[in-house]
Each structure stands twice: as C-alpha cells, then as structure tokens.
C-alpha positions in Angstrom: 17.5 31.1 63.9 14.3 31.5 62.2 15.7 33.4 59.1 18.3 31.2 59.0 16.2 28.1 58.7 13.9 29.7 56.0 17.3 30.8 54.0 18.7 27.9 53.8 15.3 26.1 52.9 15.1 28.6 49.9 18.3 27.9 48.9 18.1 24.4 49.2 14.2 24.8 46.8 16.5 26.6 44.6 19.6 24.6 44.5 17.3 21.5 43.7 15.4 23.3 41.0 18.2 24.3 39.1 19.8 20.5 39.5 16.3 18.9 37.7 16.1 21.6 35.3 19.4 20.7 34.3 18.8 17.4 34.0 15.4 17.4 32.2 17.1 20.4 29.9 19.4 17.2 28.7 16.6 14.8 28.5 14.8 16.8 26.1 17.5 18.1 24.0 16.8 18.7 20.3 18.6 15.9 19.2 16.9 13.1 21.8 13.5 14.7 20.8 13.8 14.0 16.9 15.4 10.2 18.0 12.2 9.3 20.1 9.6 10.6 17.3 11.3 9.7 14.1 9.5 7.2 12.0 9.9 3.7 12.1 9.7 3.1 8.6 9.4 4.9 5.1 7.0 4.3 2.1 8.3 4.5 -1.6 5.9 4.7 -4.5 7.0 3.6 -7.6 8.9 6.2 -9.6 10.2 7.7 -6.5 13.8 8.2 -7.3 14.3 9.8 -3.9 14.3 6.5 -2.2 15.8 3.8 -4.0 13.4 4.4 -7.1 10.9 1.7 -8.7 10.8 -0.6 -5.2 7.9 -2.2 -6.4 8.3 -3.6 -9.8 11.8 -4.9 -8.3 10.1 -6.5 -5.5 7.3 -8.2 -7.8 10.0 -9.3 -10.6 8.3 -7.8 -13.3 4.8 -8.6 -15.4 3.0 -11.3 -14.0 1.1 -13.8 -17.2 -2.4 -13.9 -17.8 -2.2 -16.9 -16.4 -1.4 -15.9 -13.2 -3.1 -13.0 -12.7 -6.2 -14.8 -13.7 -5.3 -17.5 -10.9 -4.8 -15.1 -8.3 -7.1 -12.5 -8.9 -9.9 -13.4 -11.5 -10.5 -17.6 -10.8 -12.7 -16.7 -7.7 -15.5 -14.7 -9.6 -14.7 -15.8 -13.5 -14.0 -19.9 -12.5 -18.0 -20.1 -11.5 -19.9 -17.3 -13.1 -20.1 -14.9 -9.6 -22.5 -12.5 -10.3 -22.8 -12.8 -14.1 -19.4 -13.1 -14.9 -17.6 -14.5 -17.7 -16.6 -18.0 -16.7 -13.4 -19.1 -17.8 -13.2 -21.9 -20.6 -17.0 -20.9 -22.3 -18.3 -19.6 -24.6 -19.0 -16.1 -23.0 -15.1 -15.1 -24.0 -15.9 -15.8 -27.6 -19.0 -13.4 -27.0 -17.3 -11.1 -25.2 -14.1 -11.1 -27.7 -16.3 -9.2 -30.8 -16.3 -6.4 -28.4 -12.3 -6.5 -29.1 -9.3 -6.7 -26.4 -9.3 -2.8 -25.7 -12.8 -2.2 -24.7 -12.8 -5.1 -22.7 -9.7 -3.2 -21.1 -11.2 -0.4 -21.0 -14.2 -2.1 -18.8 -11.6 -4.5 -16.9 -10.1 -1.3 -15.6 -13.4 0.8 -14.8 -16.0 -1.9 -13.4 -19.0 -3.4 -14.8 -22.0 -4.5 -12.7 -20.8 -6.3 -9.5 -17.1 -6.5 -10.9 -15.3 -3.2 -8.9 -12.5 -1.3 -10.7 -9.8 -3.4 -11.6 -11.1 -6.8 -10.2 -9.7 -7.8 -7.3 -6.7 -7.1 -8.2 -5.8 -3.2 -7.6 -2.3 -3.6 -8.2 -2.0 -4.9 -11.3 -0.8 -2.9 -14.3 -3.0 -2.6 -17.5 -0.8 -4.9 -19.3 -1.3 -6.8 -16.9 -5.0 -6.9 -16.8 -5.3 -7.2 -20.8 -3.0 -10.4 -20.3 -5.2 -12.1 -18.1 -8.2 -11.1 -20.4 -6.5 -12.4 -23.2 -6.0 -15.6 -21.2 -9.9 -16.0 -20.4 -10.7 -15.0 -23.7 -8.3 -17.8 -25.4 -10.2 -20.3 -22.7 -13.0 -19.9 -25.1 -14.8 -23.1 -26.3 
C-alpha cells in the first residue's frame, strides 16, 4: 500500500507539473512577451521619412517672426539688460548692428558671456534666430 501511495503521489507531482507548465508556456508565448514590453510611444526627428516625416515643422506651423521669438524667448534677458545684454528698443542694437546681421548670427547661435547657445530658445531655426535679431536690432533708438 506504501508503493502505491508514493506512485500515485509521483504521478499526481507530475501530472500537476506538466498542467502549470502548460499554462505558463501560454502565458509567456512570443507573441504576449513582445505585447507587454512594446513601447508606449515613438519619437520622430524631423526629416525622418520613416515616420510620418517633418512632425515638427507641421506641428509648429512654420517660421515663427522676430517678433515672437523675441517675446518668447529673448524679452526675459534683452527687455532689462540681464547680464549685459542688449536691451530691446536702445541704442545697443544700433551698436551692435556695425557688426552686421551674420556675425551677430553667428554669436546668437554660439553664445556670448552669460547668453548660452542659442538663447533660450534651443529650438529655433537660424532663420529664425536672425529674425528676432533683426527685430531687436530695428528696436534701435
């Protein structure tokens, strides 16, 4: 009666490790694995034909003014002076326009003193940037 008992234990051990094995087997099929770690969202770069192309210059609408790249990115520093700045609407434009639009550009887009690389405003484009500096620069007085 003994064997008997410790056969049918084994089997049972056995019958219930091939019944979860089974089951986890379907849990963790190839397919359910790549649905639980695929990624929640992609990132396009601009140019990116792969995924929809230029997403965003379509989501900005284009070139933004001087104007208003000056109002969002440059009024905080150039309004008051921060740091030596230019302000806006003095005569440190006109001083600063004998140096001619392109090296000021050229300066807009690598730093100077406490200004960092492109302002504060990283994503504008260079035509961008030399639209706002004409914009300060024709605030001269």
């Amino acid at each position: 009666m003994k064997l008997t008992a410790k056969i049918a234990s084994v089997l049972s051990i056995l019958g219930l490790s091939v019944a979860l094995s089974t089951s986890v087997g379907a849990n963790t099929s190839d397919e359910k694995i790549a649905e639980r770690i695929k990624p929640l969202g992609n990132v396009c770069v601009e140019g990116d034909d792969s995924c929809g192309g230029a997403v965003v210059a379509a989501a900005s609408g284009g070139a933004r003014s001087g104007e208003d790249v000056y109002n969002a990115s440059c009024a905080a520093c150039h309004s008051i002076g921060v740091a030596g700045a230019p302000k806006y609407g003095t005569s440190d434009w006109a001083d600063r326009g004998a140096k001619g639009i392109d090296a000021l550009l050229k300066t807009a887009i690598s730093g100077i003193n406490a200004m960092p690389p492109r302002g504060t405003c990283a994503a504008c484009s260079d035509d961008e940037l030399q639209a706002s500096i004409q914009y300060m620069m024709d605030s001269a007085q």
